[in-house]
C-alpha positions as CSV (number, residue, x, y, z in Angstrom):
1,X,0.0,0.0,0.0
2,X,1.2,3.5,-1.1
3,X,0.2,6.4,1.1
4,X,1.0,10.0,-0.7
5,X,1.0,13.0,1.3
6,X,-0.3,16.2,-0.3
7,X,-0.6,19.9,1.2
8,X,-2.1,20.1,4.3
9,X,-4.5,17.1,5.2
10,X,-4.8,15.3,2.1
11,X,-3.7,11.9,1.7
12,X,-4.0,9.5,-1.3
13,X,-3.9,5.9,-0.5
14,X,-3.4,3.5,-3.7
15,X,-3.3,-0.1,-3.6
16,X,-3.8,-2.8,-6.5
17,X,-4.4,-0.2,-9.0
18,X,-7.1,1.7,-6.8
19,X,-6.7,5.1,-5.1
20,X,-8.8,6.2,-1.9
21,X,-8.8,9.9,-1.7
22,X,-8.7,11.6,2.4
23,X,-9.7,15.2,2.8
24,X,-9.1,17.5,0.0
25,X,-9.3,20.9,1.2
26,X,-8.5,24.3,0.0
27,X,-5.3,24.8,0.9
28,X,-4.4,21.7,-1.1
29,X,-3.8,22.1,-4.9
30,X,-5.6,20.4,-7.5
31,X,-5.0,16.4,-7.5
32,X,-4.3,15.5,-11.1
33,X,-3.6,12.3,-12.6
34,X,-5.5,9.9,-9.5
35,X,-6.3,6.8,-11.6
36,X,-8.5,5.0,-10.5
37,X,-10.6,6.4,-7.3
38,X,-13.1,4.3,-5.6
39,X,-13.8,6.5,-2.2
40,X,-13.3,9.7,-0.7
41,X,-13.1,10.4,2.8
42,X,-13.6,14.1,4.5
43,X,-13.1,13.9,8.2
44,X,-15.3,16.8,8.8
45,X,-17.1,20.5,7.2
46,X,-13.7,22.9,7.2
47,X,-13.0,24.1,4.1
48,X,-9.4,23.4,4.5
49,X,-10.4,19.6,4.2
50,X,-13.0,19.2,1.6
51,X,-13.8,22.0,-1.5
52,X,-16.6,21.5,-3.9
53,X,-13.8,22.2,-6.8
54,X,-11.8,19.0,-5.8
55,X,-15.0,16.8,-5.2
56,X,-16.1,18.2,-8.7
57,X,-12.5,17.3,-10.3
58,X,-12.2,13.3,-9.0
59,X,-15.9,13.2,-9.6
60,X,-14.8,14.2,-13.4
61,X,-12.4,11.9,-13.7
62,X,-13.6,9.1,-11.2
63,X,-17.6,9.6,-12.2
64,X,-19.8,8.0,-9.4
65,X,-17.5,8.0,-6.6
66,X,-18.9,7.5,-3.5
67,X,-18.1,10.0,-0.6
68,X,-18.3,9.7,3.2
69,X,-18.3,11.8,6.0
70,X,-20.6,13.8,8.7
71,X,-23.9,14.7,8.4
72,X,-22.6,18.4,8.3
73,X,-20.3,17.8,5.5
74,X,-23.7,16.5,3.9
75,X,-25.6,19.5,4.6
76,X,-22.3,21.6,3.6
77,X,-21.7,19.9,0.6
78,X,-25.9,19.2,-0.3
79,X,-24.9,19.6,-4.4
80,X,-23.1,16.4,-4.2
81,X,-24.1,12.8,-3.0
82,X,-22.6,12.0,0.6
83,X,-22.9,9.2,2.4
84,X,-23.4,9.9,6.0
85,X,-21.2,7.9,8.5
86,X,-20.4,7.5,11.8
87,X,-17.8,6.4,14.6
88,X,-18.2,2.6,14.5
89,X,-19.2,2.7,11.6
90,X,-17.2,-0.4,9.1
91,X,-16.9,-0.3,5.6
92,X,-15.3,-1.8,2.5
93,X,-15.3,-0.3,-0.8
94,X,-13.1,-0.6,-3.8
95,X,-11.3,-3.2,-2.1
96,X,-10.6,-0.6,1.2
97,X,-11.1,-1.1,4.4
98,X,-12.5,1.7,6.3
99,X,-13.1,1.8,10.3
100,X,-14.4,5.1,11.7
101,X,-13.5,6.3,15.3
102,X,-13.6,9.5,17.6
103,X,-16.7,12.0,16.7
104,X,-15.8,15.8,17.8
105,X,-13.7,18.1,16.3
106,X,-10.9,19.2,18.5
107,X,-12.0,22.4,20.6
108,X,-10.6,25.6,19.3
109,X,-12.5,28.3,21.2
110,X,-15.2,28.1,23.5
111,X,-17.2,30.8,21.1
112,X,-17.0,28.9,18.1
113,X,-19.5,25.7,17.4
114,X,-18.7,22.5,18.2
115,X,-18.8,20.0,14.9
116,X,-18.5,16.4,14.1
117,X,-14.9,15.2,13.4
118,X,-14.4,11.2,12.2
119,X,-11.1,9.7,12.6
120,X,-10.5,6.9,9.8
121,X,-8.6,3.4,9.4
122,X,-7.8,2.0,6.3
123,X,-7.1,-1.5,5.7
124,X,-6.2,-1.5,9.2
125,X,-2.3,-0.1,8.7
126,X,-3.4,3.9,8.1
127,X,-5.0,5.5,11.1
128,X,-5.4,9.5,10.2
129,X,-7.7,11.2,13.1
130,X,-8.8,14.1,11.4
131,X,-8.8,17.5,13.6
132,X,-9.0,15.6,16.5
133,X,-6.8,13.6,19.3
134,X,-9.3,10.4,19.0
135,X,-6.9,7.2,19.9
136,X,-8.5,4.0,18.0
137,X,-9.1,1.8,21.4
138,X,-8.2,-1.8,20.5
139,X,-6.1,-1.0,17.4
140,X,-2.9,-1.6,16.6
141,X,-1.7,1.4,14.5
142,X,1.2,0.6,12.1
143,X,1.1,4.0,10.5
144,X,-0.2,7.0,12.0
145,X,-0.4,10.0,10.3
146,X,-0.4,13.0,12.7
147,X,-1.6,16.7,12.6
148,X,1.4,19.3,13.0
149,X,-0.3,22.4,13.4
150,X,-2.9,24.2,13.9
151,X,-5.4,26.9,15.6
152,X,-7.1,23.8,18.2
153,X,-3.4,21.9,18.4
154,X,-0.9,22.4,21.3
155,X,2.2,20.6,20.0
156,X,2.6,18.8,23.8
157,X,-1.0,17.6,23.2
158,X,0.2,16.1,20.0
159,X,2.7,14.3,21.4
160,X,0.8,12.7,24.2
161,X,-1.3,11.7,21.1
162,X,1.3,10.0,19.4
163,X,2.6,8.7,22.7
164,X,-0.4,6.8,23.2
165,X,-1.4,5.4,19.6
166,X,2.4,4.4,19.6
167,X,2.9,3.6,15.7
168,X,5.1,1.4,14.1
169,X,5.8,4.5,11.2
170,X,4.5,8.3,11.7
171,X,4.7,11.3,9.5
172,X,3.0,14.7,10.3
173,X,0.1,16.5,8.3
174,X,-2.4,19.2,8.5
175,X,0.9,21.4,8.3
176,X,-0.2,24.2,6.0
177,X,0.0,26.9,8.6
178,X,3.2,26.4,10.1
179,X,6.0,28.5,8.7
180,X,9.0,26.3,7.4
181,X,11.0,26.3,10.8
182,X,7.9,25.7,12.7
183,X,7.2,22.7,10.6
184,X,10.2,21.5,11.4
185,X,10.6,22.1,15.3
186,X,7.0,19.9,15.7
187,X,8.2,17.2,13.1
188,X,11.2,17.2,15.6
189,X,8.9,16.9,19.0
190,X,6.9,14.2,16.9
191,X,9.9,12.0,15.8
192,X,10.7,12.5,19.5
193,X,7.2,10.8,20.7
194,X,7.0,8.0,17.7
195,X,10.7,6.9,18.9
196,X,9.6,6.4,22.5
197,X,7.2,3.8,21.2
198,X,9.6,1.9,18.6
199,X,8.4,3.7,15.6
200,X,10.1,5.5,13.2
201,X,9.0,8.9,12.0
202,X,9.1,10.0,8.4
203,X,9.7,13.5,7.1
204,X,6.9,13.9,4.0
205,X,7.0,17.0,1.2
206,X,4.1,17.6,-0.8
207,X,3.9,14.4,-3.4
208,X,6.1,12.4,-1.7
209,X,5.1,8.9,-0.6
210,X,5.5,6.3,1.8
211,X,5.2,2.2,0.9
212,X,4.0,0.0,3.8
């Protein structure tokens, strides 16, 4: 399995020939050249994880793939087809494996609305958790993919995070809006936390991938 970082929270995942697409958001460029896509995933309604330009694009190439999420990113996103899921919720499509976990979004102000937040596992190796802290109870995570930064994270809380899903393999997303030596000082504090556990932390660019 093949798991491609992108900018910010986007993730492809490809494996025998078909591609499962995580959260493309806006501060993600257009995806070009997917292949084959069988599911998308959006963890929850932020713009900076799903646009209706990149649902409109795979849907283009890709026509009639399904999409799953929160019954806000359905209400959000009401021109498109989504199918509503849930934490607990099991699924396999396109020859993926999805498990959904957690529920709320990460609190970033007490003013601001709570929403619905879905952590997701695929094919039981790839846990991402969304904009959330959610630890998959019961499951052994062999690659973890981590936020860095952002307005709700605290970079300690992140690494009691990683501390306790201790993964075999870790690389940092949801990086966008950390400056270049920012994004570098947290993927030092979360190569730090993965290491206490075993794992091995990988440093991801834009494009670059990761075979597990």
């Amino acid at each position: 399995m093949r798991i491609t970082k992108y900018e910010h929270a986007a993730l492809r995942v490809d494996e025998a020939g078909r591609s499962l697409i995580i959260d493309p958001g806006s501060f993600t460029t257009p995806l070009d050249e997917l292949g084959d896509v069988v599911a998308v995933v959006i963890t929850h309604e932020h713009p900076d994880h799903w646009t209706t330009s990149h649902l409109d694009r795979i849907l283009r190439a890709s026509p009639g793939t399904p999409i799953f999420s929160t019954a806000g990113v359905a209400a959000a996103a009401a021109d498109h087809e989504i199918t509503v899921v849930a934490p607990g919720d099991e699924l396999v499509i396109g020859g993926f494996a999805l498990r959904f976990f957690g529920g709320r979004h990460a609190i970033i102000h007490e003013s601001l609305p709570e929403i619905q937040n879905l952590g997701v596992l695929v094919n039981d190796e790839l846990y991402y958790p969304g904009d959330s802290y959610a630890v998959p109870e019961g499951v052994e995570v062999s690659t973890l993919a981590a936020p860095l930064g952002a307005p709700w994270l605290k970079i300690g809380e992140a690494m009691d995070f990683v501390l306790a899903v201790a993964p075999r393999r870790c690389f940092g997303t949801h990086d966008m809006t950390l400056s270049t030596i920012g994004r570098t000082m947290h993927r030092q504090r979360l190569q730090w936390a993965t290491e206490q556990g075993g794992g091995t932390f990988f440093e991801l660019e834009p494009a670059q991938s990761l075979d597990v």
